[in-house]
N, C-alpha and C positions, 0 to 999 in steps of 0.2 A: 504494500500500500504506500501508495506514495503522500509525505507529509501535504495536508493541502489547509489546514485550516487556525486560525488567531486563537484562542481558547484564552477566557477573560475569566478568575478566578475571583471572587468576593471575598473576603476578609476581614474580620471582626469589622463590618459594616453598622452603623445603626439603621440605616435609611439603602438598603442595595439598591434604591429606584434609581442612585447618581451617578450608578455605570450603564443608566440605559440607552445613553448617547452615545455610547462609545462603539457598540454594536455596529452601528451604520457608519459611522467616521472612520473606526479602523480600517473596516472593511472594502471602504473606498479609498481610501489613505493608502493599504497596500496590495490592492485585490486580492484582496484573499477571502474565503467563508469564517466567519467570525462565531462564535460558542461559546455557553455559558458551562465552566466546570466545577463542581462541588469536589473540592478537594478539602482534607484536614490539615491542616497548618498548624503546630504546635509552637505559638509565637512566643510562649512562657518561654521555650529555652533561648527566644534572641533576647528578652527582659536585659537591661542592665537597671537594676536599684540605683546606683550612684545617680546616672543621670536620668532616669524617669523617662526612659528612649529604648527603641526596639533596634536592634541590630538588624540593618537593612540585607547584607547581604548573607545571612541565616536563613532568612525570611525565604530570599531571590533562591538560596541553596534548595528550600523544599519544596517550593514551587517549581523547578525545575526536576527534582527527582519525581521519578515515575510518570515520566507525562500519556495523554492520550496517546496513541500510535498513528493517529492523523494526524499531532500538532507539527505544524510549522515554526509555531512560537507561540509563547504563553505570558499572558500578564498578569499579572498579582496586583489587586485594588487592595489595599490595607486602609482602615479607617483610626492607626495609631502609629507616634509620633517615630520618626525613624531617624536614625543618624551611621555615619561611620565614623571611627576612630576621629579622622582627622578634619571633620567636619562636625558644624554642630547641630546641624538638623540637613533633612535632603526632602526635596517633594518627588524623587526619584532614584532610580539606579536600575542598571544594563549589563547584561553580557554582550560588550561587544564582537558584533559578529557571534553573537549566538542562540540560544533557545530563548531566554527567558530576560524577563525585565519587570518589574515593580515599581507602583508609582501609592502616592500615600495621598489621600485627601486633610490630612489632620491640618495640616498648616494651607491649604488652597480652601479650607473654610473661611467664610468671612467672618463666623462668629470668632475665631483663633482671634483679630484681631479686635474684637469688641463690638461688631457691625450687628448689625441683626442677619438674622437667617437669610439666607438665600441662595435656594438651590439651582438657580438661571446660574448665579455668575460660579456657584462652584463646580457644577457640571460643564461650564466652558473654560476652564481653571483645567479639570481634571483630562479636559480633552485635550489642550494643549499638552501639557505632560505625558497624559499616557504615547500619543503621536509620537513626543521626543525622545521617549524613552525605548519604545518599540523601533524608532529610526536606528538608534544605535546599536543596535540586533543586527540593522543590516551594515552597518559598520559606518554611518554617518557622525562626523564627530561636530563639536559647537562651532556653528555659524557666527561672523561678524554681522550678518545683517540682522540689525535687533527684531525686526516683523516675523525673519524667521521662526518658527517651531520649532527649528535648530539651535535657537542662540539659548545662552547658556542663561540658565536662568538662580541668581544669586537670592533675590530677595522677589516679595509675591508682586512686586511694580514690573518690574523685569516679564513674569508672567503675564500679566496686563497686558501689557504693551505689544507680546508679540501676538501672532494671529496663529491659527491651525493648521497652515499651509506653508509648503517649501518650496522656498525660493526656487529660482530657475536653478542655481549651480545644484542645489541637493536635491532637487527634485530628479535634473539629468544623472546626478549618482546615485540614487534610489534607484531609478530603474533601469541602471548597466548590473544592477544587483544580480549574480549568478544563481539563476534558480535551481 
């Protein structure tokens, strides 16, 4: 069987309705058929106590073990606070150039920053994200164009600002992508 399909994982979600745009985005984003998978994710062991933060690439590890036999690639929606070592918080992370990628709503909430609810701009938050992070699967790295969904995104303005679509240059490296 050959890998043909996105496979979008939900994750101590409170609200899973905020990956329902991604369905159709990804799936245009990088032609592929897109799917909901219930996997078990055991997030207690990425837990760090000290910093009150999930250890991202724990997370990306068991999302990645055992995948469907049709995935092409898989993404893990997590609804709690992630970081790496040398970072202090990530609304993302990637296997470049590989199976899996993980993106995190906690911080592309608007209430994280004191705002009231609202699940329009965190579902176009998450959509940019998830795009950027599934880009780098295909081995896209951060863009200088700030509109890009490529460009690197440091703080949630950074996110703002850009849009869910790649520029010309990463769009023509997306799809010389070797399938």
């Amino acid at each position: 069987m050959t890998p043909s399909k996105l496979y979008i994982i939900p994750i101590e979600l409170t609200d899973v309705t905020v990956i329902d745009p991604l369905f159709t985005i990804l799936a245009q984003s990088f032609k592929l058929n897109t799917a909901l998978y219930r996997k078990s994710i055991a997030v207690h062991r990425a837990y760090d106590p000290k910093r009150n933060q999930y250890y991202s690439s724990e997370i990306l590890a068991q999302i990645i073990h055992d995948p469907p036999p049709d995935a092409f690639r898989v993404l893990g929606v997590v609804g709690l606070d992630i970081y790496i070592p040398v970072l202090t918080y990530l609304y993302g992370e990637a296997q470049f150039k590989g199976l899996g990628a993980l993106t995190s709503t906690f911080r592309l909430d608007p209430s994280f920053y004191g705002n009231p609810d609202d699940l329009h701009l965190l579902q176009e938050r998450l959509v940019k994200e998830a795009v950027h992070e599934v880009g780098h699967t295909y081995g896209l790295i951060h863009c200088t164009h700030p509109e890009c969904v490529m460009s690197s995104s440091t703080y949630i303005e950074d996110v703002d600002e850009k849009t869910a679509s790649f520029c010309k240059s990463c769009h023509e490296r997306l799809t010389s992508f070797p399938l």
